[in-house]
Backbone as JSON Lines, residues from 0, in Angstrom:
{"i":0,"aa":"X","n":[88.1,219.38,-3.86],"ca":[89.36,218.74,-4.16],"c":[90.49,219.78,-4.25]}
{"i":1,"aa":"X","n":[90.14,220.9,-5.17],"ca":[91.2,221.69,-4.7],"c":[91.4,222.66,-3.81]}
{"i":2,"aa":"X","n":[91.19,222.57,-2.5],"ca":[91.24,223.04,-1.52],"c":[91.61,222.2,-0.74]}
{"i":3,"aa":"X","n":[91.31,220.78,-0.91],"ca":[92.22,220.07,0.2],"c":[93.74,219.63,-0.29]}
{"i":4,"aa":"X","n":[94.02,219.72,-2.29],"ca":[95.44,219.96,-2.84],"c":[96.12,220.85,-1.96]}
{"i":5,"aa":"X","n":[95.66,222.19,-1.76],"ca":[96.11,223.48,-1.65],"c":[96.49,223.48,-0.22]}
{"i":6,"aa":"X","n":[95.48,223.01,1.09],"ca":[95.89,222.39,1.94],"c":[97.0,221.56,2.31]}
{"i":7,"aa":"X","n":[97.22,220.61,1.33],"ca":[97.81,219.38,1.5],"c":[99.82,220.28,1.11]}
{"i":8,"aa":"X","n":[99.41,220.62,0.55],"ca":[100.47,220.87,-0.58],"c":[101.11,222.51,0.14]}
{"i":9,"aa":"X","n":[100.24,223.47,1.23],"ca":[100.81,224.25,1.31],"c":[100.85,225.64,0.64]}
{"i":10,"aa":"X","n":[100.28,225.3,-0.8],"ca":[100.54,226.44,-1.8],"c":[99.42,226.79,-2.82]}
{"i":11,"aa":"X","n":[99.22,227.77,-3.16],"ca":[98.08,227.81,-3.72],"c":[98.66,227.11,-5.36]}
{"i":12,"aa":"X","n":[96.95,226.54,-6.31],"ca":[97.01,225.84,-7.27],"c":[97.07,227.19,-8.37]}
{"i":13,"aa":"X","n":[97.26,227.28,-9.41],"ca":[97.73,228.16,-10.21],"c":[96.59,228.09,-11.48]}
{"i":14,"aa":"X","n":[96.17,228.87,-12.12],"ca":[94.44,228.65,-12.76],"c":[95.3,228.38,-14.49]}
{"i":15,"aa":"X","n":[94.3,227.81,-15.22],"ca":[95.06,227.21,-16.51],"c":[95.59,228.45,-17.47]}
{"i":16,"aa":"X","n":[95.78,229.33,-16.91],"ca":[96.08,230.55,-17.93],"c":[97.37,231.53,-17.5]}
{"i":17,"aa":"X","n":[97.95,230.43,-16.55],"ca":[99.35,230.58,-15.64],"c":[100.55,229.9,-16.91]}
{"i":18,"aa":"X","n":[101.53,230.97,-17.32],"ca":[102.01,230.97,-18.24],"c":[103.27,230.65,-18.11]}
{"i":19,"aa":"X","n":[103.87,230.42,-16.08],"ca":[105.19,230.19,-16.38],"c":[105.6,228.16,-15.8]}
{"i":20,"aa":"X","n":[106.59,228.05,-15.81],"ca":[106.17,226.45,-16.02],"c":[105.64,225.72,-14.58]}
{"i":21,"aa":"X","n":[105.41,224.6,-14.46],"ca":[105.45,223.95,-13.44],"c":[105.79,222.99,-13.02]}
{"i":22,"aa":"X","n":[105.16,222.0,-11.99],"ca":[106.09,221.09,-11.36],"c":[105.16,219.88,-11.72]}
{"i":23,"aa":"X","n":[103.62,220.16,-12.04],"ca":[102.78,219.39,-11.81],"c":[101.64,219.93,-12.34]}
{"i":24,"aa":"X","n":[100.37,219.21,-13.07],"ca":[99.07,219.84,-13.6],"c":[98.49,218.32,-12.9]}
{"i":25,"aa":"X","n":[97.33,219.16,-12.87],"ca":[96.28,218.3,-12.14],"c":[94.94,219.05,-13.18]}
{"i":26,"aa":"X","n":[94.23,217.94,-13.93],"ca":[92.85,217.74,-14.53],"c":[91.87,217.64,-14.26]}
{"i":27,"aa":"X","n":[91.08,218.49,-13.81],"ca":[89.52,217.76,-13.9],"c":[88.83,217.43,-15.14]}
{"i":28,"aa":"X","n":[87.79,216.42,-14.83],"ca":[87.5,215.91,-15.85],"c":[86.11,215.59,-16.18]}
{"i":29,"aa":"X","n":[84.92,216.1,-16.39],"ca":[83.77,215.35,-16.26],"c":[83.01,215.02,-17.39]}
{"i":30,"aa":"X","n":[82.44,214.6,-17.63],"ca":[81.39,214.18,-18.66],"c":[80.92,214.94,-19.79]}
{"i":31,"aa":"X","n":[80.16,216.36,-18.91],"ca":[80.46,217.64,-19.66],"c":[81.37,218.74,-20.55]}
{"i":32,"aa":"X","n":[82.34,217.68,-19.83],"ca":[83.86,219.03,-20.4],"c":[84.07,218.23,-21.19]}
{"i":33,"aa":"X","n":[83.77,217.07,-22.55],"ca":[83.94,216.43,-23.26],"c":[83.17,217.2,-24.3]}
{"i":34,"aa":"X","n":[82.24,217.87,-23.79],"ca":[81.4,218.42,-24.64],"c":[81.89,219.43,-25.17]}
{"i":35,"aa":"X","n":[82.46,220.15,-24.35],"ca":[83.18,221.72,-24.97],"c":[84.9,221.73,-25.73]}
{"i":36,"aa":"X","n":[85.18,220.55,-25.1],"ca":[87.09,220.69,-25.74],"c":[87.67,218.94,-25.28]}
{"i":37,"aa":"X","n":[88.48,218.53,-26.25],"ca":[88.56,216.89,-26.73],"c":[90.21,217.29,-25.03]}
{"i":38,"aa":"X","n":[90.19,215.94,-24.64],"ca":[90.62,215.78,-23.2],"c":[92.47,215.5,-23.89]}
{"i":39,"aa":"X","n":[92.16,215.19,-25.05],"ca":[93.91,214.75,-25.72],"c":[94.69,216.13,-25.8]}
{"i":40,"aa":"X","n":[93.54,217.28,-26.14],"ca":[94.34,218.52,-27.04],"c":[94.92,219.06,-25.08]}
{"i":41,"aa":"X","n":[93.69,218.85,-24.3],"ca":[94.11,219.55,-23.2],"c":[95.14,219.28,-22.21]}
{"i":42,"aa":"X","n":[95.12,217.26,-22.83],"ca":[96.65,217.39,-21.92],"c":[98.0,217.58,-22.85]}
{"i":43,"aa":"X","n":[97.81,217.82,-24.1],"ca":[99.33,218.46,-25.21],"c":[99.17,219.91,-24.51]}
{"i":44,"aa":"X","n":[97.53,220.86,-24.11],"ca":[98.08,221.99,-23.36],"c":[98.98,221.97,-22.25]}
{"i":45,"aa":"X","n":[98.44,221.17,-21.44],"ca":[98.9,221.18,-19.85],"c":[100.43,220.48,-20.1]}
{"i":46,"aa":"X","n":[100.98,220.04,-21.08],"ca":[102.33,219.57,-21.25],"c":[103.65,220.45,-21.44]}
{"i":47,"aa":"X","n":[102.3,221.7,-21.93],"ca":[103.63,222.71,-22.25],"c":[104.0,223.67,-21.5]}
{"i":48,"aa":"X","n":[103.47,223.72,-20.0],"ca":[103.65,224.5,-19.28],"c":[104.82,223.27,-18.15]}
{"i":49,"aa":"X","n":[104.71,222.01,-18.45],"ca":[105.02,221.22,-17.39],"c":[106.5,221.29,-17.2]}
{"i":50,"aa":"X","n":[107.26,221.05,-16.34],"ca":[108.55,221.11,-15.93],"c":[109.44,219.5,-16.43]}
{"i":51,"aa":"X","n":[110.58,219.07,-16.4],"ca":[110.62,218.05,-16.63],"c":[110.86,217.33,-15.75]}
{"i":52,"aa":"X","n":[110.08,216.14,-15.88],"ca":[109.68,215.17,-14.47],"c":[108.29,215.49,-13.88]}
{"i":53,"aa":"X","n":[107.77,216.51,-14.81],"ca":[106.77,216.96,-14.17],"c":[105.79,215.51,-14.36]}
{"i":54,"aa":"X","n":[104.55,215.59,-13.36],"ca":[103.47,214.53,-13.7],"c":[101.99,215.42,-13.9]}
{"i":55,"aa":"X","n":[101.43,214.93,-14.52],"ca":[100.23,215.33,-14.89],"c":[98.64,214.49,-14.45]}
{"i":56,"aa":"X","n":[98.38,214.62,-13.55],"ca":[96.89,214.03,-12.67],"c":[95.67,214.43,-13.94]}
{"i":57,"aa":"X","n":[95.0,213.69,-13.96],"ca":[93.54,213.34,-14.58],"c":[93.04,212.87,-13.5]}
{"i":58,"aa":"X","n":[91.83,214.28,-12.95],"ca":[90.52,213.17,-12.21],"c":[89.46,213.42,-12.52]}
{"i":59,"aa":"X","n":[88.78,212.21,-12.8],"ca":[87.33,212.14,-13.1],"c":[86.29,211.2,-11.66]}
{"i":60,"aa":"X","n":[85.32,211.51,-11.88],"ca":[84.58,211.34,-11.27],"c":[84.25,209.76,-11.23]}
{"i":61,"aa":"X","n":[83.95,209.18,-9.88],"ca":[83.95,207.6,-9.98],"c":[82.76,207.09,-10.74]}
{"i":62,"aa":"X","n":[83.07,205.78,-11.36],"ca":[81.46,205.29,-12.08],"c":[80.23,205.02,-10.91]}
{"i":63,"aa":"X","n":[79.67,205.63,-11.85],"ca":[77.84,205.76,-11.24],"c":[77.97,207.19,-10.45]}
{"i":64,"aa":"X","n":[79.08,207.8,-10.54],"ca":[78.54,209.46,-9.68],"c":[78.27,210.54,-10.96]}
{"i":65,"aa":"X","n":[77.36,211.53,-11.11],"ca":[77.02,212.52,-11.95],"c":[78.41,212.74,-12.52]}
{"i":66,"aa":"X","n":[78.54,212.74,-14.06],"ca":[79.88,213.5,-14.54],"c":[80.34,212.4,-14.96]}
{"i":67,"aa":"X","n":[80.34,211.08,-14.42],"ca":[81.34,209.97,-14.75],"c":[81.55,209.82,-16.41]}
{"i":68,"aa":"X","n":[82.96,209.37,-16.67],"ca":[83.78,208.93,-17.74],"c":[84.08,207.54,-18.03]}
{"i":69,"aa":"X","n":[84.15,206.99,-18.9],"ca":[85.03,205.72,-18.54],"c":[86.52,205.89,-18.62]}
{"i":70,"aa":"X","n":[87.33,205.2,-18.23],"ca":[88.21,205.17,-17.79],"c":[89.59,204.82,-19.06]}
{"i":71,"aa":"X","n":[88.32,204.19,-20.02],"ca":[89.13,203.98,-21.74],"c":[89.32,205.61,-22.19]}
{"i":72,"aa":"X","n":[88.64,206.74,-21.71],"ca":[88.4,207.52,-22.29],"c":[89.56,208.55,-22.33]}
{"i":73,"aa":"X","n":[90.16,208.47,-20.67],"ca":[91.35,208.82,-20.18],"c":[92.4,208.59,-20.77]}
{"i":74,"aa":"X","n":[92.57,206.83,-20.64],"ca":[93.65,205.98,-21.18],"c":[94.02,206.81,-23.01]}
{"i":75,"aa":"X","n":[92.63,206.35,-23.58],"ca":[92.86,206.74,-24.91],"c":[93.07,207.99,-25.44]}
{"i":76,"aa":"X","n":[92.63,209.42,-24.61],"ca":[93.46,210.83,-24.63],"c":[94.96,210.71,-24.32]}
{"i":77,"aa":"X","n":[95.48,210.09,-23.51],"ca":[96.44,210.03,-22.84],"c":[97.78,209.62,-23.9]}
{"i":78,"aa":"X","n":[96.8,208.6,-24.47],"ca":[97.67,207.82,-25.85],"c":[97.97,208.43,-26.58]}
{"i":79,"aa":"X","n":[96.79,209.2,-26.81],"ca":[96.48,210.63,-27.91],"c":[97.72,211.54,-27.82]}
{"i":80,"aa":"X","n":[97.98,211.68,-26.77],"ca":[98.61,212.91,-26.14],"c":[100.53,212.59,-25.93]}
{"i":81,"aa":"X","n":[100.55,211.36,-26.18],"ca":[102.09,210.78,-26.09],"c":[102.3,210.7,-24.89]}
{"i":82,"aa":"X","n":[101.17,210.5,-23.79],"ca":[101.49,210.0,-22.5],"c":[100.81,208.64,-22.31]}
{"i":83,"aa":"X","n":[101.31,208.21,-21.03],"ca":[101.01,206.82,-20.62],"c":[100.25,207.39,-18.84]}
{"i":84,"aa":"X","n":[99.22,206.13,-18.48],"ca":[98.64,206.52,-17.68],"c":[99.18,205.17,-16.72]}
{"i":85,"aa":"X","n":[100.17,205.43,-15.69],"ca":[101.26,205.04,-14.56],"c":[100.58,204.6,-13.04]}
{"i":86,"aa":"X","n":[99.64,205.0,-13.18],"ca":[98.69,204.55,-11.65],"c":[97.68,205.07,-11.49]}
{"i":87,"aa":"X","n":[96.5,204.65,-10.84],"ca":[94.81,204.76,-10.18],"c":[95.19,204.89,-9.28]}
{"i":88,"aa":"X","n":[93.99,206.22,-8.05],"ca":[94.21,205.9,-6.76],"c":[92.47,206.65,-6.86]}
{"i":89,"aa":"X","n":[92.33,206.33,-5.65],"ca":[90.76,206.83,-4.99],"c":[91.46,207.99,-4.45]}
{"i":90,"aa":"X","n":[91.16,209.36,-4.26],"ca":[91.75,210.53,-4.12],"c":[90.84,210.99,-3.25]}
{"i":91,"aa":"X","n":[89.17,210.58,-3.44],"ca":[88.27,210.94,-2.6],"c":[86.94,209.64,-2.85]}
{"i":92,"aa":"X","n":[86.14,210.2,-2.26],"ca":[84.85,209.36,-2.08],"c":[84.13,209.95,-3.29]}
{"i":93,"aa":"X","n":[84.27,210.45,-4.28],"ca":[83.89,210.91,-5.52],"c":[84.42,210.79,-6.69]}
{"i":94,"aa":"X","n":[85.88,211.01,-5.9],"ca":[86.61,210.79,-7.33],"c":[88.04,210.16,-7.4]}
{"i":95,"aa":"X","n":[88.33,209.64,-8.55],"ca":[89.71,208.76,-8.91],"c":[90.43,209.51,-9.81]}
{"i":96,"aa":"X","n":[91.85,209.52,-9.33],"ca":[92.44,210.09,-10.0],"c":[93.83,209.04,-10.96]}
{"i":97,"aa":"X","n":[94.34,209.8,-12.24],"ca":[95.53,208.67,-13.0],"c":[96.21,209.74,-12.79]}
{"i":98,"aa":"X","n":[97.97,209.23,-12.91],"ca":[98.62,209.83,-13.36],"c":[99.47,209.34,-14.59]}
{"i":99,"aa":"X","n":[99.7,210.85,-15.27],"ca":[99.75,210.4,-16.52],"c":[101.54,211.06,-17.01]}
{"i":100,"aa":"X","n":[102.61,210.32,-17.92],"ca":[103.83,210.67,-17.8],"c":[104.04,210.42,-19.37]}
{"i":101,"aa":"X","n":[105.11,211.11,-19.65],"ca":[105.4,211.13,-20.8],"c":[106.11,209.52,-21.34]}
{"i":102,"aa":"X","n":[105.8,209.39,-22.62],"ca":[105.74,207.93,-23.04],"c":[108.12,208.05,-23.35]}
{"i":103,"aa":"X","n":[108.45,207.36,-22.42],"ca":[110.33,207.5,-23.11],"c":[110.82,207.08,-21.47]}
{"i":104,"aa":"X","n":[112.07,206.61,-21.69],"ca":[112.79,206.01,-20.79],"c":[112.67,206.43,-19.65]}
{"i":105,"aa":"X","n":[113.3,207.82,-19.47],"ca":[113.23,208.34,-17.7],"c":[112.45,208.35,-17.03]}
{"i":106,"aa":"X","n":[110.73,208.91,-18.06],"ca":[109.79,208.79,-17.3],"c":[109.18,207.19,-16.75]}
{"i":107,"aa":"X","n":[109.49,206.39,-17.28],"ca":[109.13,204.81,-16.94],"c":[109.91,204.65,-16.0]}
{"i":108,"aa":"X","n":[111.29,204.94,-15.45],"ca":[112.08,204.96,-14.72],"c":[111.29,205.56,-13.17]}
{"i":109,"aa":"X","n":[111.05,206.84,-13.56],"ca":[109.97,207.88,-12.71],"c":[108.6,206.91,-12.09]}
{"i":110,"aa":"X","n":[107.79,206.67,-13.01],"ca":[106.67,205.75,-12.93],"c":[106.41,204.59,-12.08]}
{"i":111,"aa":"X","n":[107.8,203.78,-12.58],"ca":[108.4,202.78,-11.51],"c":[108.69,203.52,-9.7]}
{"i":112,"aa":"X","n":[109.1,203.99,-9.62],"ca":[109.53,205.03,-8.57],"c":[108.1,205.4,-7.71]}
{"i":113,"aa":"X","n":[107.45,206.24,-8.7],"ca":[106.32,206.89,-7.81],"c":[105.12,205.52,-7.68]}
{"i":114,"aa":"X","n":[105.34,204.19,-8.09],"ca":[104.12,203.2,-8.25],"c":[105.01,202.68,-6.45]}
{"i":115,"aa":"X","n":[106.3,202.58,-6.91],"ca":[106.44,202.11,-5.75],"c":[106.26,202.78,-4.17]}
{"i":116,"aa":"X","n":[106.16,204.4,-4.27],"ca":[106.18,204.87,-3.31],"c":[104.27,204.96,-2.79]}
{"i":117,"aa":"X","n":[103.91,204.34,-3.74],"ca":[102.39,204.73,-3.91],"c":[102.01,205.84,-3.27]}
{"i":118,"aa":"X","n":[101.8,206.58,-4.71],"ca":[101.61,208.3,-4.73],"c":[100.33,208.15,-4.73]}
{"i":119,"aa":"X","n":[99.6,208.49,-3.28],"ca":[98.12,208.76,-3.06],"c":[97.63,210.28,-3.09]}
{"i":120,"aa":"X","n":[98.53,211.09,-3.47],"ca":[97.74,212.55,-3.45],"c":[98.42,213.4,-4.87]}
{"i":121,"aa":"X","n":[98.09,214.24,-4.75],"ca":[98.94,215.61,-5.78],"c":[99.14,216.61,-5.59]}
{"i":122,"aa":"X","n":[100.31,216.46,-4.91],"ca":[100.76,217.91,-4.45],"c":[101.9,218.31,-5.35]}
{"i":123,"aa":"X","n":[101.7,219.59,-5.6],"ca":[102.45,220.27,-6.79],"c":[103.17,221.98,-6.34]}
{"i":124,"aa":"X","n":[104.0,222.44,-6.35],"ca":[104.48,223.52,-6.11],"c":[104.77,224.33,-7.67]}
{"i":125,"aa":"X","n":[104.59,225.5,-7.53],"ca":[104.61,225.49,-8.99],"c":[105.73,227.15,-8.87]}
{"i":126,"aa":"X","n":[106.52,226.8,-10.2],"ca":[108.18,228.09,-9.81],"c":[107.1,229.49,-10.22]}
């Protein structure tokens, strides 16, 4: 997946310990990584590097493939986290991705916008 972002997008993806802001975070998410660190604290991390307008991708793995999540699990970090989760797309034959936006006017404004353009990928450039 991230190699066909990086592809898609032109630019290389930036590793979570990239300190100056961006345009866009993209999540992986699996079953396991629940085990080591709670998915709410990591998207208040990935918020503070984000740009404004930035969007923030959660993907987890589809139900019934190794890794899978439910999809409450997302939603309810997300809640956690003072974001709202704005659209599902199938991203691959493995996995589904949300995107997730900050809960306040502009971004619902935004949300509306990118539901209508139906944003099927995540491409992110980062300053």
């Amino acid at each position: 997946m991230r190699q066909l972002a990086e592809e898609e997008c032109g630019n290389e993806l930036v590793d979570p310990d990239y300190e100056d802001v961006v345009d866009g975070t993209i999540v992986w998410w699996r079953a396991e990584d629940a085990e080591e660190e709670d998915l709410a604290d990591l998207l208040v991390d990935a918020m503070s590097n984000l740009d404004d307008g930035g969007l923030i991708w959660v993907l987890i793995p589809k139900p019934g493939r190794p890794g899978a999540v439910p999809v409450s699990d997302v939603e309810e970090a997300a809640h956690t986290a003072g974001l709202h989760a704005t659209s599902a797309s199938a991203l691959a034959p493995e996995w589904a991705g949300f995107v997730l936006l900050l809960v306040q006017g502009p971004a619902e404004d935004f949300a509306r916008y990118c539901l209508g353009k139906a944003v099927r990928a995540a491409c992110f450039t980062c300053a």
